[in-house]
C-alpha positions in Angstrom: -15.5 46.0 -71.6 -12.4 45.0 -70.3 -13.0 40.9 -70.7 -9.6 40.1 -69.6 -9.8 41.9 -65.7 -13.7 40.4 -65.7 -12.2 37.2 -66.3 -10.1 37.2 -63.7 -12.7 39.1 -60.9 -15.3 35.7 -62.2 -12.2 33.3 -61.4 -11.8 35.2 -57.9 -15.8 35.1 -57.0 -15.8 31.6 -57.9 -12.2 30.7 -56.1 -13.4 32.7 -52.7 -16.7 30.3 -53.1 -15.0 27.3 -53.7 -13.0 28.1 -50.4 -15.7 28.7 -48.5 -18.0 25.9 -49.4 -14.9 23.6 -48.3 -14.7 25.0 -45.1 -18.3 24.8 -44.7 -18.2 20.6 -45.8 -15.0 20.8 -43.2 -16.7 22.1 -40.5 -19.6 19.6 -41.3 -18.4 17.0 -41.1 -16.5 17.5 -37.8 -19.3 18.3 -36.2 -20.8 14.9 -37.5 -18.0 13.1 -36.3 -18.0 14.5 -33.3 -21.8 13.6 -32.8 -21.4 10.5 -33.6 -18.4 10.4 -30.9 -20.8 11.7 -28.4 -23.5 9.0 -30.1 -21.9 6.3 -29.4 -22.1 4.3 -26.1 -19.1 4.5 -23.4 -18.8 0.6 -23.4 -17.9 0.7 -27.1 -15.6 3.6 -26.6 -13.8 2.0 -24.6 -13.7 -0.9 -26.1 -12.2 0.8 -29.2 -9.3 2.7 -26.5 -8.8 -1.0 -25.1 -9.4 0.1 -21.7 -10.6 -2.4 -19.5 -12.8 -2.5 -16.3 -10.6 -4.8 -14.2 -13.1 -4.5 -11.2 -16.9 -4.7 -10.7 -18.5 -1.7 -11.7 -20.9 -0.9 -8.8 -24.8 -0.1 -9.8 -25.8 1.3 -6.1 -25.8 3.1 -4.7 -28.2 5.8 -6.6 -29.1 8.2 -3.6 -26.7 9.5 -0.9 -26.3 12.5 1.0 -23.8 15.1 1.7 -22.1 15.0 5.0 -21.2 17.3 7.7 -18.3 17.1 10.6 -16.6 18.5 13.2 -12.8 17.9 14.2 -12.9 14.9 17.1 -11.5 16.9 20.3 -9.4 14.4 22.1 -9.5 14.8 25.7 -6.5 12.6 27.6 -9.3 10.4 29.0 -9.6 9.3 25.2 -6.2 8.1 25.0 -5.3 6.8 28.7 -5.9 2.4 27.7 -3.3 3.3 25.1 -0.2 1.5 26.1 3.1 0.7 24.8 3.5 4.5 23.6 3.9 8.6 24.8 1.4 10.5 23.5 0.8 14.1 23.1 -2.2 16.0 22.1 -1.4 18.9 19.7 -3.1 21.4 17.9 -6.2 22.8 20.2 -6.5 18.8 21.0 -7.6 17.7 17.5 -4.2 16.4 16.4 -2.3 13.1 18.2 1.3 12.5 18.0 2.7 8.9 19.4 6.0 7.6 19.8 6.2 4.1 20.5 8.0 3.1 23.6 9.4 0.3 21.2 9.3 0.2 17.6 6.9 -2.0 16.1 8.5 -4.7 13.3 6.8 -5.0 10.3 7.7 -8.3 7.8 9.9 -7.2 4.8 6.6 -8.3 2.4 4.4 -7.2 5.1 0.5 -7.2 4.0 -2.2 -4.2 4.9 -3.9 -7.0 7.4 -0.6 -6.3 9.3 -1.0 -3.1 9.7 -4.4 -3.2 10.4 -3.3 -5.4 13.3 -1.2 -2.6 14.9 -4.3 0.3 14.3 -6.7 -2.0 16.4 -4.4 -2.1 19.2 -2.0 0.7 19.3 -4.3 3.4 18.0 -7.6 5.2 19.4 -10.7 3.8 17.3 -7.9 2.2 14.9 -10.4 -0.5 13.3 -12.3 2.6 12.0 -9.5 3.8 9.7 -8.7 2.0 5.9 -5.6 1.7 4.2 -4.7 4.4 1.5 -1.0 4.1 0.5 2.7 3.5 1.4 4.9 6.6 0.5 8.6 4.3 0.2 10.0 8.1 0.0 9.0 9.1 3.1 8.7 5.7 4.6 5.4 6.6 5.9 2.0 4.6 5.8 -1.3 6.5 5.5 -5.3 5.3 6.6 -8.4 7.5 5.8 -11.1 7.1 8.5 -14.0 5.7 7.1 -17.9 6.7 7.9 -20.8 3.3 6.9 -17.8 2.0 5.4 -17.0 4.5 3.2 -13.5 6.7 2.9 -13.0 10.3 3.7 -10.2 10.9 0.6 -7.5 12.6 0.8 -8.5 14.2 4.1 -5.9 15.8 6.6 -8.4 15.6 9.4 -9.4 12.2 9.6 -5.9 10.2 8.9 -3.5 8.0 10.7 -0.1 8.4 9.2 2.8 5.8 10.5 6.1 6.5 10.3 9.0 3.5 9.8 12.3 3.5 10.2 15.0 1.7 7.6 14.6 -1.3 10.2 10.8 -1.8 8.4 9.6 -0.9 12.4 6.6 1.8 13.1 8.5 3.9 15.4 5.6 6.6 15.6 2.2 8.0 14.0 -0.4 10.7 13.8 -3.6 10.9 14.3 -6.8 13.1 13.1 -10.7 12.2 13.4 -14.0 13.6 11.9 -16.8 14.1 14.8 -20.3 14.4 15.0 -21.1 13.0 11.3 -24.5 13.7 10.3 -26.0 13.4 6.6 -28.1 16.2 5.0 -29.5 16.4 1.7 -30.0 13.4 0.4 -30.3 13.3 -3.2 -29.8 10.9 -6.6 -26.4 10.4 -7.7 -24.3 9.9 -10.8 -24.0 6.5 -11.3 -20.3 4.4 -11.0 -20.9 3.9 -14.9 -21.8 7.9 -15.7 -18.6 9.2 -13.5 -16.6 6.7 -16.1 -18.2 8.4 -18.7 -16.8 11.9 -17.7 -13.5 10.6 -17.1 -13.3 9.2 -20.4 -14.5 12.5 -21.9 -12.0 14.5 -20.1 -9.6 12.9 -21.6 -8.6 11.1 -18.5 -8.4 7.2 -19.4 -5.2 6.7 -21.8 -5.5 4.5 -24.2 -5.0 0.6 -22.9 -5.2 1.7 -19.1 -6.9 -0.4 -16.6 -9.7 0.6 -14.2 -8.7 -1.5 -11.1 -10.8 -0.4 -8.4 -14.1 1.9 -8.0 -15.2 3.4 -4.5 -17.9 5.5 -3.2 -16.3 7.8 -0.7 -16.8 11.2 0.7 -14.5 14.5 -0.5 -14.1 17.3 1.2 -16.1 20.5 -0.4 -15.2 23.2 1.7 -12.6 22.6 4.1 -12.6 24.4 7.2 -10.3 23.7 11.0 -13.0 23.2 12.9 -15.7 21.4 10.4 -16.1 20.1 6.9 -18.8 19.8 4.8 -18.3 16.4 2.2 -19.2 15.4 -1.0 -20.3 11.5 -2.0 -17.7 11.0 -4.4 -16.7 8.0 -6.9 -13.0 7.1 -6.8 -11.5 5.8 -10.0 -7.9 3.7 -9.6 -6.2 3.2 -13.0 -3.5 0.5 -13.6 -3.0 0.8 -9.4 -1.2 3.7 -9.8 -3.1 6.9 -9.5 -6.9 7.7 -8.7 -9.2 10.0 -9.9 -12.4 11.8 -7.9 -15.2 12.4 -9.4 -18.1 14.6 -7.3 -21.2 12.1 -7.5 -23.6 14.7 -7.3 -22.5 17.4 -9.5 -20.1 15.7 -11.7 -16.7 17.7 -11.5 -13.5 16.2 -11.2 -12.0 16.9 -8.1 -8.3 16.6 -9.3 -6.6 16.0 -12.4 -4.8 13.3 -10.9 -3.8 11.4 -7.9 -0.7 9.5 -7.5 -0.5 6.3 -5.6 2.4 5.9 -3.4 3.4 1.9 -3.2 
C-alpha cells in the first residue's frame, strides 16, 4: 500500500470534516443569536439602540374599522358665504381653487393656531382639516381632513394646501374633501407598541433616533377618483423630521419613509 497518498487522502477526509463541522457551529450559533434577538423584548432593544419614546405611546385603541368615501361634490351653493376670495370649482366639482381678494399676513414666527384661524373662516368646513407640514421650498402649507378626529395621510383628496408669497401672506389655496364616510369591518388592531416593533425590525429606527409623536389615522388602500377605500393606520414621527405608516391591521409599512417639510 501506498502509505504516503493514504496519508494524505486521511488528512483531506479529516480537513473537509473539520471545515464542515465549523460551518455547522457558524451557522449555529447565528441562528442562536438571532433567536435570542427575536427573544428579547422591544423595550430592551431599544433601550440597547438608545432610542427613545419622546411621546405617550397610545394603548387604545384595539378595534377599528376600515373606511369607505366618496370625493365631496361641491356645488356653488357650498361655497357662496365664502367671502374675501374668487373661487372656482375644478375638476368635475371635486377640486376648489381660491384666490384671495387680498393676501392674508401671516407673523414671521407664525404658529399652526394661526393658520387654523384663517381655515375656519376663509375655507369651506376649514375646522375639519389638521395641520400636516410647511414645504419652505414651495412656500406652501398643507392640512389633511380629519374623520372622529383622526387624519386621512397623505391624501390628495381630502387636503387644503395654501400657497404664500415671499411677503409670508396666503395669497391662495386648494381644496379636496372625502364624502359619505362610512366604517365597515371592524376588527382588532395591532397595537401602537406592536407597529414599533415592526419598525424596529425593518430596520427603520437608527440608532439614537427619537420617536416624537404616534397617531392613529386612516391610509388610503386602494385609491380610486371617485372613492377610496382606507386603512386605520399608526403614524410614527422620528426626531420631527420624517414619518413612517404602518397598516394597523395587517402590519405592512406603507412607505419606507416620509419626509417632513418644516
Amino acid at each position: 500500500m501506498d502509505w504516503s497518498r493514504a496519508k494524505n487522502v486521511f488528512i483531506m477526509i479529516f480537513l473537509i470534516l473539520d471545515i464542515f463541522l465549523i460551518s455547522q457551529f457558524i451557522i449555529q450559533k447565528s441562528e442562536n443569536t438571532y433567536d435570542l434577538i427575536q427573544d428579547t423584548p422591544i423595550d430592551q432593544q431599544l433601550k440597547a439602540d438608545n432610542i427613545q419614546i419622546k411621546t405617550e405611546l397610545p394603548l387604545k385603541p384595539t378595534k377599528a374599522s376600515y373606511v369607505e368615501a366618496d370625493a365631496m361634490v361641491f356645488q356653488a351653493d357650498d361655497i357662496s358665504s365664502l367671502s374675501g376670495q374668487s373661487i372656482e370649482i375644478l375638476n368635475d366639482n371635486i377640486l376648489i381653487k381660491s384666490q384671495l381678494t387680498s393676501p392674508y399676513p401671516l407673523k414671521k414666527d407664525w404658529k399652526v393656531a394661526d393658520v387654523d384661524q384663517f381655515l375656519k373662516n376663509y375655507v369651506y368646513y376649514g375646522d375639519q382639516y389638521k395641520y400636516y407640514q410647511y414645504d419652505k421650498d414651495k412656500n406652501m402649507i398643507t392640512y389633511y381632513q380629519l374623520y372622529k378626529n383622526q387624519m386621512f395621510y397623505k391624501n390628495a383628496s381630502g387636503q387644503v394646501q395654501l400657497v404664500l408669497n415671499d411677503k409670508n401672506e396666503i395669497v391662495s389655496y386648494s381644496q379636496t374633501m372625502l364624502d359619505d364616510i362610512k366604517e365597515i369591518s371592524k376588527q382588532e388592531i395591532l397595537t401602537a407598541h406592536e407597529a414599533m416593533a415592526i419598525l424596529y425590525n425593518k430596520g427603520l429606527l437608527d440608532v439614537g433616533s427619537n420617536i416624537t409623536n404616534i397617531k392613529l389615522g386612516y391610509y388610503t388602500l386602494v385609491p380610486i377618483k371617485s372613492s377610496q377605500l382606507l386603512a386605520p393606520t399608526w403614524c410614527f414621527t422620528i426626531d420631527d423630521k420624517r414619518d413612517y405608516f404602518v397598516n394597523a391591521v395587517e402590519g405592512h409599512v406603507l412607505n419606507e419613509e416620509e419626509e417632513i417639510l418644516k
